[in-house]
Each structure stands twice: as structure tokens, then as C-alpha cells.
FINU-28684 format. One record per residue: residue in one letter; x, y, z of N, C-alpha, C in turn. Coordinates in steps of 0.05 Angstrom, whole numbers, always signed. Layout:
BEGIN
+------+--------+--------+--------+--------+--------+--------+--------+--------+--------+
: resn :    nc1 :    nc2 :    nc3 :   cac1 :   cac2 :   cac3 :    cc1 :    cc2 :    cc3 :
+------+--------+--------+--------+--------+--------+--------+--------+--------+--------+
:    a :      X :      Y :      Z :      X :      Y :      Z :      X :      Y :      Z :
...
+------+--------+--------+--------+--------+--------+--------+--------+--------+--------+
This chain:
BEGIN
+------+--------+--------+--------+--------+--------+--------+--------+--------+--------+
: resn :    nc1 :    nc2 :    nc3 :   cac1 :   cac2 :   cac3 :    cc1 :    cc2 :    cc3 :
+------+--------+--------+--------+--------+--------+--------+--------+--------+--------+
:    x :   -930 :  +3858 :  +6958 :   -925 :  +3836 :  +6976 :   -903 :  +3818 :  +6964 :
:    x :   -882 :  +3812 :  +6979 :   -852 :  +3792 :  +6973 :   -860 :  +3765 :  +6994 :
:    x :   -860 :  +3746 :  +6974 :   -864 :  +3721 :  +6995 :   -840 :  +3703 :  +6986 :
:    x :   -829 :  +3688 :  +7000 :   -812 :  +3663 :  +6995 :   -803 :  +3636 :  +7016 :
:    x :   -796 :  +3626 :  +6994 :   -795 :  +3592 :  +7003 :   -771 :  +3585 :  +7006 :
:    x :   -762 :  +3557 :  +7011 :   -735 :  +3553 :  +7002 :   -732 :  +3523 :  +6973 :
:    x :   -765 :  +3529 :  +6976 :   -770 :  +3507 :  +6949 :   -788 :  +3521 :  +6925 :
:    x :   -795 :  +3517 :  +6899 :   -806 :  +3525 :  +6879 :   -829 :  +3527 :  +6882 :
:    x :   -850 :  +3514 :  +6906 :   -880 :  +3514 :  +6919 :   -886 :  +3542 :  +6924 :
:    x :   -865 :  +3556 :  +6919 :   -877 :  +3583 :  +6927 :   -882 :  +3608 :  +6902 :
:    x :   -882 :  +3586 :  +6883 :   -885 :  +3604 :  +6862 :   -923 :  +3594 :  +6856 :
:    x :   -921 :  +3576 :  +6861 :   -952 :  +3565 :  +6862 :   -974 :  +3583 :  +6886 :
:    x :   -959 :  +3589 :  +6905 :   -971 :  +3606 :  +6925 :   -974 :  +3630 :  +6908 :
:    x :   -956 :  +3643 :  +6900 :   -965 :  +3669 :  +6889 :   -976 :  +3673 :  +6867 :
:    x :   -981 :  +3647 :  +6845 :  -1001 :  +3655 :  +6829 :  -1027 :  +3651 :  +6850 :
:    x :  -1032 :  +3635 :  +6869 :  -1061 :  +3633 :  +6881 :  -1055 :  +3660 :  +6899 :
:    x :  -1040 :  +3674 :  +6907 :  -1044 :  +3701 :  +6918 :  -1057 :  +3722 :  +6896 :
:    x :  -1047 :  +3721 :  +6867 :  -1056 :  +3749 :  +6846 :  -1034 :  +3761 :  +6845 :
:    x :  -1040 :  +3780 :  +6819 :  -1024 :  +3798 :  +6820 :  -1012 :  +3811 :  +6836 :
:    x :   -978 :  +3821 :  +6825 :   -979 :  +3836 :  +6839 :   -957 :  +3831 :  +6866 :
:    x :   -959 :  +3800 :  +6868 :   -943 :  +3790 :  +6892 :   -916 :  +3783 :  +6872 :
:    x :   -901 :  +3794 :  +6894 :   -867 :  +3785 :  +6883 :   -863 :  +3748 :  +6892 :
:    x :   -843 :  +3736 :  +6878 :   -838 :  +3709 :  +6901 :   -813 :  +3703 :  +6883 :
:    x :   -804 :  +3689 :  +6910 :   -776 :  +3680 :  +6905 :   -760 :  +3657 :  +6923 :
:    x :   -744 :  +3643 :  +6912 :   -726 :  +3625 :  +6926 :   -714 :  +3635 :  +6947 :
:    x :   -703 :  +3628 :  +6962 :   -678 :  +3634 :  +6979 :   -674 :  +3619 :  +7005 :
:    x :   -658 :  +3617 :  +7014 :   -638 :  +3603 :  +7040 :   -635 :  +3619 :  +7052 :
:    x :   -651 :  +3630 :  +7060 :   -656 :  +3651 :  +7095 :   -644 :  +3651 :  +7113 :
:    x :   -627 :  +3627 :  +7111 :   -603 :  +3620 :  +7135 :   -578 :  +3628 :  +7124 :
:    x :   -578 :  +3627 :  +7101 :   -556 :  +3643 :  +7092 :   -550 :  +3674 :  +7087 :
:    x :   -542 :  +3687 :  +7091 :   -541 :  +3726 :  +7111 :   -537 :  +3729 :  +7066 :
:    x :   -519 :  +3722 :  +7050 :   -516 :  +3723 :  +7022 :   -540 :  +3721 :  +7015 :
:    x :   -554 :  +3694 :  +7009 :   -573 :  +3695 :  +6999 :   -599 :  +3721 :  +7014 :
:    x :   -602 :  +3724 :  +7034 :   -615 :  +3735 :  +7035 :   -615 :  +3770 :  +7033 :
:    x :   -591 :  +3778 :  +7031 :   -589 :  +3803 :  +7026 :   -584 :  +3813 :  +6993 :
:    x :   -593 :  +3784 :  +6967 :   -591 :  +3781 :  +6955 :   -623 :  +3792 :  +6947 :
:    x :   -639 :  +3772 :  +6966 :   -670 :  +3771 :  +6962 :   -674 :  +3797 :  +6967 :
:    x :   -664 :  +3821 :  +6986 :   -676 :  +3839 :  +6989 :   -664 :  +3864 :  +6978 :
:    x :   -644 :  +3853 :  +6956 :   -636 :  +3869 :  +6940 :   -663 :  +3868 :  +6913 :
:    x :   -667 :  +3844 :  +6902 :   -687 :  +3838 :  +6881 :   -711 :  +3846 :  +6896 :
:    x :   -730 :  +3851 :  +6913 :   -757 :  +3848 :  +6929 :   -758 :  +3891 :  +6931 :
:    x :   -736 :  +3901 :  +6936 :   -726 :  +3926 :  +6930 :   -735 :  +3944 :  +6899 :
:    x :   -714 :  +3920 :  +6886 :   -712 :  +3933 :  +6849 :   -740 :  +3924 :  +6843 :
:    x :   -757 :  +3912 :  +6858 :   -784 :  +3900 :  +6850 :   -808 :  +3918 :  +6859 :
:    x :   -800 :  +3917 :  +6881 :   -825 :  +3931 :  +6895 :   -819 :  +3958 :  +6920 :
:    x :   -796 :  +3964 :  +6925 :   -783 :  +3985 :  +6931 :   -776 :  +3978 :  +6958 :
:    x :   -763 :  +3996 :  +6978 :   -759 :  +3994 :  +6998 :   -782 :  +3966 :  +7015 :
:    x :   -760 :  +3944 :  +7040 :   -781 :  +3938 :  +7060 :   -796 :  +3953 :  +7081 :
:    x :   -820 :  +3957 :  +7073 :   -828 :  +3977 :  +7099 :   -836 :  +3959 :  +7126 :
:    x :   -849 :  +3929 :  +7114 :   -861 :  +3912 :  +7130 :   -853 :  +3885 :  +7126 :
:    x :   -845 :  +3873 :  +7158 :   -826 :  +3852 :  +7147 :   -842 :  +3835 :  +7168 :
:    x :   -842 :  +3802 :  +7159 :   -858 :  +3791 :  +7180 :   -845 :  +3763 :  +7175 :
:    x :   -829 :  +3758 :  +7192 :   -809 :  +3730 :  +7196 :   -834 :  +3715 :  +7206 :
:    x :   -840 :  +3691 :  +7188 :   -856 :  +3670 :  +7197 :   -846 :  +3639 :  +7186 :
:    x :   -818 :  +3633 :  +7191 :   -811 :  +3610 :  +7191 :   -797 :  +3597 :  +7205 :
:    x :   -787 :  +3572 :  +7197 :   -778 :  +3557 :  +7220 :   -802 :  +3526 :  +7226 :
:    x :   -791 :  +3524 :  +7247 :   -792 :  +3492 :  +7252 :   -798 :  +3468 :  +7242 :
:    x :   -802 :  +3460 :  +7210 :   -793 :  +3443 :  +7192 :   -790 :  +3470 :  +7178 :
:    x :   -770 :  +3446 :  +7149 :   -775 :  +3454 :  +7129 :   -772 :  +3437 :  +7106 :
:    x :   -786 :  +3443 :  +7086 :   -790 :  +3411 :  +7059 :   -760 :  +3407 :  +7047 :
:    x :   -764 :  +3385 :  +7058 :   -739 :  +3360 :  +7042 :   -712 :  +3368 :  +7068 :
:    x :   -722 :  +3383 :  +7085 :   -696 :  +3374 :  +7114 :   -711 :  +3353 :  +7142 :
:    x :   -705 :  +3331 :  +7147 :   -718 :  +3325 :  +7167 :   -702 :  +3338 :  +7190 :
:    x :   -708 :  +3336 :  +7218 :   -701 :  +3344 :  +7240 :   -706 :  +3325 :  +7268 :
:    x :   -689 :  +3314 :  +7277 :   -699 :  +3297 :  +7300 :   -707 :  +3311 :  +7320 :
:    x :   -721 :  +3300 :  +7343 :   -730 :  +3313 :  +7367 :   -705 :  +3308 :  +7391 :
:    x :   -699 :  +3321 :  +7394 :   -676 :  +3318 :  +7426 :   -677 :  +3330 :  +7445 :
:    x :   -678 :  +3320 :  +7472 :   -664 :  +3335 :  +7497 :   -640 :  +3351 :  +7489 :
:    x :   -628 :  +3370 :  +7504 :   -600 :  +3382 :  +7510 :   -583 :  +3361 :  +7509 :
:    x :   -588 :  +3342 :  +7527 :   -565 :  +3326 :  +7539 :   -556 :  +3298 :  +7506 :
:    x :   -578 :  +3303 :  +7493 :   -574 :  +3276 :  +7472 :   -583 :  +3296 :  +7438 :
:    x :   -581 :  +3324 :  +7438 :   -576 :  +3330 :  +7410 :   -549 :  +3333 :  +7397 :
:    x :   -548 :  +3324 :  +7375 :   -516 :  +3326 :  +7360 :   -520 :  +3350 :  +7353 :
:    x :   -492 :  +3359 :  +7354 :   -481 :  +3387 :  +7337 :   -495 :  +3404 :  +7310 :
:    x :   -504 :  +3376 :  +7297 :   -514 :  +3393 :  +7269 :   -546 :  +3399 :  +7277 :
:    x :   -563 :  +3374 :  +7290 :   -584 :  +3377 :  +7296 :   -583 :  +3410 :  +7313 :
:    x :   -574 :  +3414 :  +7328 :   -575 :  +3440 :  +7353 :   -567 :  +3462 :  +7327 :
:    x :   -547 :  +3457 :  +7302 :   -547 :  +3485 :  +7293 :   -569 :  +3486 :  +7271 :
:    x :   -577 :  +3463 :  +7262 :   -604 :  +3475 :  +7247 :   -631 :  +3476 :  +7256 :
:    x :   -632 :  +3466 :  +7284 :   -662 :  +3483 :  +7294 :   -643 :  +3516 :  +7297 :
:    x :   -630 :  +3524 :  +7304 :   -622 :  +3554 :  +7305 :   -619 :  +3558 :  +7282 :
:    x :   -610 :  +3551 :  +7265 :   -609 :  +3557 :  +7234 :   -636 :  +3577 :  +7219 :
:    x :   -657 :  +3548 :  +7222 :   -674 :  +3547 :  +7222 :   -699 :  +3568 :  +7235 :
:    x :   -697 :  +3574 :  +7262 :   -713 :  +3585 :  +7272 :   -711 :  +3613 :  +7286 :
:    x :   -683 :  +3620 :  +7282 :   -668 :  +3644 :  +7296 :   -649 :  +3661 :  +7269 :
:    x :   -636 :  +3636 :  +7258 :   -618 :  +3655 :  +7235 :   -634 :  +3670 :  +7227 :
:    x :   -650 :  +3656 :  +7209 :   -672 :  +3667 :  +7186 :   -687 :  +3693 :  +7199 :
:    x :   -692 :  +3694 :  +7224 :   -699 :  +3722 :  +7232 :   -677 :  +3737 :  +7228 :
:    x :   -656 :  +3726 :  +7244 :   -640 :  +3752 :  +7257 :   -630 :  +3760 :  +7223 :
:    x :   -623 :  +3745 :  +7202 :   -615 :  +3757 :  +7175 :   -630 :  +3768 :  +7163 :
:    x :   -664 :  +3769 :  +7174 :   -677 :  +3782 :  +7153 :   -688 :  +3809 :  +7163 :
:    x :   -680 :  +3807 :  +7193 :   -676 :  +3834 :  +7207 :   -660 :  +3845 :  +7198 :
:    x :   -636 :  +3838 :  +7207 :   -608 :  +3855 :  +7194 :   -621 :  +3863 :  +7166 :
:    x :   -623 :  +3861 :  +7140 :   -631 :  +3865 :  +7114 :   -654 :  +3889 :  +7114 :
:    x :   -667 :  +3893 :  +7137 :   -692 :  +3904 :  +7128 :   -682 :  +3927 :  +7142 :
:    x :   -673 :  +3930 :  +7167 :   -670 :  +3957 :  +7191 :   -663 :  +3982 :  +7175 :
:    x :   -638 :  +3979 :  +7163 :   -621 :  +3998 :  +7150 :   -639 :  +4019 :  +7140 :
:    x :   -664 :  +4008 :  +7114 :   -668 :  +4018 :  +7103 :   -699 :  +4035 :  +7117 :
:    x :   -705 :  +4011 :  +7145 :   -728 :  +4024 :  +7157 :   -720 :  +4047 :  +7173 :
:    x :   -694 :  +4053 :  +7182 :   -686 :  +4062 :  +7199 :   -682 :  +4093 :  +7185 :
:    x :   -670 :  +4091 :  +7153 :   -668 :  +4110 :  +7138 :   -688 :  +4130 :  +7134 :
:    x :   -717 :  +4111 :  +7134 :   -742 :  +4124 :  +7127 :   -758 :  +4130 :  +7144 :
:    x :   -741 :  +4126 :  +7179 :   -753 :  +4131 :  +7200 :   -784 :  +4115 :  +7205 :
:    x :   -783 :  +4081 :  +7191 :   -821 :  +4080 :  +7184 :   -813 :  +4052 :  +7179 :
:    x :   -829 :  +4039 :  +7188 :   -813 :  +4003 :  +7186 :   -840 :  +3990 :  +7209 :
:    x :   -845 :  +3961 :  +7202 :   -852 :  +3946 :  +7222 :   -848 :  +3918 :  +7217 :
:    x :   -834 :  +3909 :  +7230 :   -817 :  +3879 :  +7240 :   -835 :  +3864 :  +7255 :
:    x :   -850 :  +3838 :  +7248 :   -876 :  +3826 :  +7264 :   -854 :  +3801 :  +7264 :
:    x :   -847 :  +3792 :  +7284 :   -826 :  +3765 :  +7288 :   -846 :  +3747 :  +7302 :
:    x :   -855 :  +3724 :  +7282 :   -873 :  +3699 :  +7296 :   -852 :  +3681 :  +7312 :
:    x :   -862 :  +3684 :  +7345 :   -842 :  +3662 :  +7349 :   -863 :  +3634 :  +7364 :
:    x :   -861 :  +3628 :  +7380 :   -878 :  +3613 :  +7397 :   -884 :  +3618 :  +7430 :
:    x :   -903 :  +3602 :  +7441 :   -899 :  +3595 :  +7468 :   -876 :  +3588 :  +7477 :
:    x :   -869 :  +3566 :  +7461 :   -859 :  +3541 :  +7460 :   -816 :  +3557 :  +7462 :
:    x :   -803 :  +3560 :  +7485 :   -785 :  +3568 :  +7490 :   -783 :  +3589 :  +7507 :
:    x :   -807 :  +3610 :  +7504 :   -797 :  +3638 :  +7525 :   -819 :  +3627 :  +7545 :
:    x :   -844 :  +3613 :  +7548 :   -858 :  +3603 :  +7572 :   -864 :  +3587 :  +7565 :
:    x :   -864 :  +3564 :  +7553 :   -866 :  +3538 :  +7561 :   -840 :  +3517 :  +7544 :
:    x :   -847 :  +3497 :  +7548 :   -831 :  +3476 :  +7527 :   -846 :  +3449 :  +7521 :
:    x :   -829 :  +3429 :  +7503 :   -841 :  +3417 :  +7499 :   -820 :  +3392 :  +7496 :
:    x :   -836 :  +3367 :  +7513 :   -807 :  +3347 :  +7504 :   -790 :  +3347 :  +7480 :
:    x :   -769 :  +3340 :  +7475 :   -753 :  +3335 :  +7453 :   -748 :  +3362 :  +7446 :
:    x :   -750 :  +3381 :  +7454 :   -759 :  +3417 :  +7438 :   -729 :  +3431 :  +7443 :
:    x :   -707 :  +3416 :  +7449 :   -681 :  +3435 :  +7447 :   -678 :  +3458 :  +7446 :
:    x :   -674 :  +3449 :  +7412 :   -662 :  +3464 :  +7391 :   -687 :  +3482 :  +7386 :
:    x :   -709 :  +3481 :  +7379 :   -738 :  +3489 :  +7375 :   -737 :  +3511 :  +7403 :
:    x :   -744 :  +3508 :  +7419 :   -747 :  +3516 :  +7448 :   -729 :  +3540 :  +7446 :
:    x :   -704 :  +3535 :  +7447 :   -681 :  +3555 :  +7453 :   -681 :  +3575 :  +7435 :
:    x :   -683 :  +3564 :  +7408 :   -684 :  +3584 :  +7382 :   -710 :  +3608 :  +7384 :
:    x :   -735 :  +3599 :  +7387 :   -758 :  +3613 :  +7391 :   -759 :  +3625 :  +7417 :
:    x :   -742 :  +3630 :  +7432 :   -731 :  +3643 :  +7459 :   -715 :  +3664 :  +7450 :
:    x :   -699 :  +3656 :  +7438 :   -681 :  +3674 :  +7424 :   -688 :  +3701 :  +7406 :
:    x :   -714 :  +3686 :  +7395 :   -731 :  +3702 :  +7377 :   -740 :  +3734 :  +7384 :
:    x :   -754 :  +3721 :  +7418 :   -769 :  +3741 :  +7431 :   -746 :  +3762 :  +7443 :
:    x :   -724 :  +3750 :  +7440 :   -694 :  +3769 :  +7458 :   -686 :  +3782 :  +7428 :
:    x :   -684 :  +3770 :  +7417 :   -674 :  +3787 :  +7393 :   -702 :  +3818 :  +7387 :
:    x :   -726 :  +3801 :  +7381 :   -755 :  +3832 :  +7383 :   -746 :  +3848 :  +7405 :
:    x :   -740 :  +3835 :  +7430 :   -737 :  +3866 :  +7451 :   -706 :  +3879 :  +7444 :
:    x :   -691 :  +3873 :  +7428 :   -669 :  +3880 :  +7433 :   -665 :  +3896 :  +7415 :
:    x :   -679 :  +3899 :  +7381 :   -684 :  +3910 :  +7365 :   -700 :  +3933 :  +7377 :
:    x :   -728 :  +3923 :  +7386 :   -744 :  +3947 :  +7402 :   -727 :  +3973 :  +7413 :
:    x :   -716 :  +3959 :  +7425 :   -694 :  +3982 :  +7456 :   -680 :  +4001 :  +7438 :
:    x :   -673 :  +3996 :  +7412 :   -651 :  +4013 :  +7394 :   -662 :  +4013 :  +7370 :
:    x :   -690 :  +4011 :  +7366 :   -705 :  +4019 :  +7346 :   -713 :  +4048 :  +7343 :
:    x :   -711 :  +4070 :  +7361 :   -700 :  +4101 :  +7362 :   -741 :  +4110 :  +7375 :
:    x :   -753 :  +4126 :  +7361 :   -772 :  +4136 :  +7371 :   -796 :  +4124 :  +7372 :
:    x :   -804 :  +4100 :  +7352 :   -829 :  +4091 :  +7352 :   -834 :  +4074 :  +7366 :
:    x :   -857 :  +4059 :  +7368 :   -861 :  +4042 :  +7391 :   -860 :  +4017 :  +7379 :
:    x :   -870 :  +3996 :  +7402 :   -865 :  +3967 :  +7398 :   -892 :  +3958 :  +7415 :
:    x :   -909 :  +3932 :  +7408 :   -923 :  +3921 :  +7419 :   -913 :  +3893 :  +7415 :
:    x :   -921 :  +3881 :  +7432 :   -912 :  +3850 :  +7441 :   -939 :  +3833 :  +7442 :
:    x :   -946 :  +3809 :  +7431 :   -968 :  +3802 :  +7427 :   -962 :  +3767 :  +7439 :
:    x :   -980 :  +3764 :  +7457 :   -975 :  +3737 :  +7470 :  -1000 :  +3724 :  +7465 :
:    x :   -992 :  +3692 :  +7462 :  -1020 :  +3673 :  +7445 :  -1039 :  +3684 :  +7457 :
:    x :  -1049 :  +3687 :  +7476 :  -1067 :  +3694 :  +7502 :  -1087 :  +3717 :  +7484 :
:    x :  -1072 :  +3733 :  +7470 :  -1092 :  +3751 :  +7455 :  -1074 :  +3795 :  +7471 :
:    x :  -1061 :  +3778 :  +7501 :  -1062 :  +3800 :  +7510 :  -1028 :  +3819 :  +7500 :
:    x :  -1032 :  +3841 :  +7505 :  -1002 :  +3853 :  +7493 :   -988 :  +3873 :  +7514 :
:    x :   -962 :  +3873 :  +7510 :   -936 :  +3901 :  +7526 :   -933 :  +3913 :  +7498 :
:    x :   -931 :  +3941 :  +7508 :   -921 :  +3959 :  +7486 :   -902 :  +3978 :  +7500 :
:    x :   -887 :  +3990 :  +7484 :   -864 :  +4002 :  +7499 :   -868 :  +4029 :  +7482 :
:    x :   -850 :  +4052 :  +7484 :   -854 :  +4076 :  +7471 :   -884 :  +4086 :  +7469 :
:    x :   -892 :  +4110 :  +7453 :   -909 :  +4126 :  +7450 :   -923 :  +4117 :  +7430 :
:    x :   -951 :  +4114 :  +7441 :   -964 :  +4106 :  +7411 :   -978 :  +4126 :  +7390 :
:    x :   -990 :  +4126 :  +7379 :   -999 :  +4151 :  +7360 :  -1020 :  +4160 :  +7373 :
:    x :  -1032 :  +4162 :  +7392 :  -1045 :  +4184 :  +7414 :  -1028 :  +4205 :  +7440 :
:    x :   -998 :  +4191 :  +7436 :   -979 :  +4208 :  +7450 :   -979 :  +4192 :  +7477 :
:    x :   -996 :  +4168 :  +7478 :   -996 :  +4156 :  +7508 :   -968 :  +4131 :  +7505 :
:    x :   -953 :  +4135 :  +7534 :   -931 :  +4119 :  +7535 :   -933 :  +4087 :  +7548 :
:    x :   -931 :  +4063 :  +7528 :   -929 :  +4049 :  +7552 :   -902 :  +4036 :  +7569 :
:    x :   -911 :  +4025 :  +7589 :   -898 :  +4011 :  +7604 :   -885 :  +3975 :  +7600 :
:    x :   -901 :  +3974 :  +7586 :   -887 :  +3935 :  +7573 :   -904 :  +3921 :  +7592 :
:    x :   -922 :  +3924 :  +7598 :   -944 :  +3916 :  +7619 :   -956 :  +3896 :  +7609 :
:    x :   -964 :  +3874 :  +7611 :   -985 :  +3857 :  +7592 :  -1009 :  +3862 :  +7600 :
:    x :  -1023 :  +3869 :  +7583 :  -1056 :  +3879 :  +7595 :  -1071 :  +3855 :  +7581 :
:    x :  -1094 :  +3845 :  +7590 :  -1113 :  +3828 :  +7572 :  -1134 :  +3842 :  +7552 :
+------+--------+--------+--------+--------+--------+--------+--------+--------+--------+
């Protein structure tokens, strides 16, 4: 297991995880640093087979104001995307190559309600980015080659696409 932060708290996490866990710094928003991390997480622990983007919407020692569209500044609107869309889409890019090589990979992208069906005042930047999230999972899905994809909504209920390991195909249906 590779866990990381963008502060030194995450070295405290992985001694309370045990052995055994990798951890490391990095700026996930940055496409460098992070193809840096998954160069070391590699020479550490070998290929990513399983990758699970679960960050975003703060982060320690950046504040972030809340805005409408009509009243967020420029920097605010690029670091909720920074924040809540880069860091996937670079840690996608980093991982596919090598899942794609080994034909065997699974990408779990946490996004929210909060942008693809609902919103929330002030939720912009937040909103749009975690929208983005779920377009970026189907868009990977579609050109992810033979295996399948399930889609998991708070609700509990899921769409899956491709053939699952009983040979049955789905449709992207949400069932409960």
C-alpha cells in the first residue's frame, strides 16, 4: 500500500497503518511531481495495479473561499480544479500505461454528489471539478479496452459497463 499527502502528517499515518505501507510527499497537482511519486511507489513496491484518487476539497495550510460562478476569481476557480480534478486526471495518466501493459488495473475515482446531481451554494469550483471527475471515470472506462467498469452512486446502487467475470454484459443501468 502507497499513501500520500501534501504535508509530513502522512508519515504519521503510515506508521499507525504498519508495516509495509510506502508514504510520501507530493503535489498531485503537479503532472512532475507526481510521475515522480509513481516512479519511487514502483522501485518500492512494483507496478500500480490499484489506484484510488481520494482527494480534494481542502487541503492543510491552503484556504479556499466559497463562490458562485458569477463572483469566483481566477485563482480561486483554478485551485478547486487544481485541487479536485488535476490530482485525478495526473494520477490517472501515471498509473494507465502500466495497467494497460499488464492488461489488469483498477482506478476507484472518489468524486461526490455534489456536481454531477446535486450542488451546493458557494460550490463553483468544488461542483464543476467533481463533475468533471465522473466525465473523466466514463471516459477512461470507454477506452479502457476489454474489462469492465462499475459506477457506484451514494445511494448504494451501481451501472456497470463491459463483461463481468461470469461473462454477463452490462448495460450502465443503475440497479438498486
Amino acid at each position: 500500500v502507497a499513501i500520500t499527502a501534501t504535508t509530513d502528517r502522512i508519515f504519521d499515518r503510515a506508521r499507525e497503518l504498519g508495516a509495509g505501507v510506502f508514504a510520501a510527499t507530493a503535489d498531485l497537482t503537479d503532472a512532475a511531481a507526481v510521475a515522480g511519486l509513481f516512479a519511487a511507489v514502483t522501485g518500492a513496491l512494483g507496478p500500480v495495479e490499484v489506484l484510488v484518487n481520494n482527494a480534494g476539497m481542502v487541503q492543510t495550510g491552503k484556504s479556499a473561499k466559497r463562490s458562485e460562478v458569477a463572483g469566483i476569481t481566477d485563482g480561486a476557480w483554478q485551485h478547486h480544479l487544481a485541487l479536485n480534478m488535476t490530482t485525478v486526471f495526473n494520477c490517472t495518466r501515471a498509473a494507465l500505461p502500466a495497467m494497460q501493459a499488464a492488461r489488469h488495473g483498477r482506478i476507484v475515482n472518489i468524486a461526490s454528489v455534489t456536481g454531477p446531481l446535486v450542488t451546493i451554494d458557494g460550490s463553483a469550483g468544488y461542483a464543476t471539478a467533481k463533475a468533471a471527475v465522473t466525465g473523466l471515470t466514463n471516459l477512461v472506462d470507454a477506452v479502457g479496452g476489454d474489462d469492465h467498469f462499475c459506477a457506484w452512486r451514494a445511494d448504494g446502487s451501481a451501472a456497470c459497463w463491459g463483461q463481468n467475470n461470469d461473462g454477463q454484459l452490462g448495460d450502465g443501468t443503475f440497479t438498486d
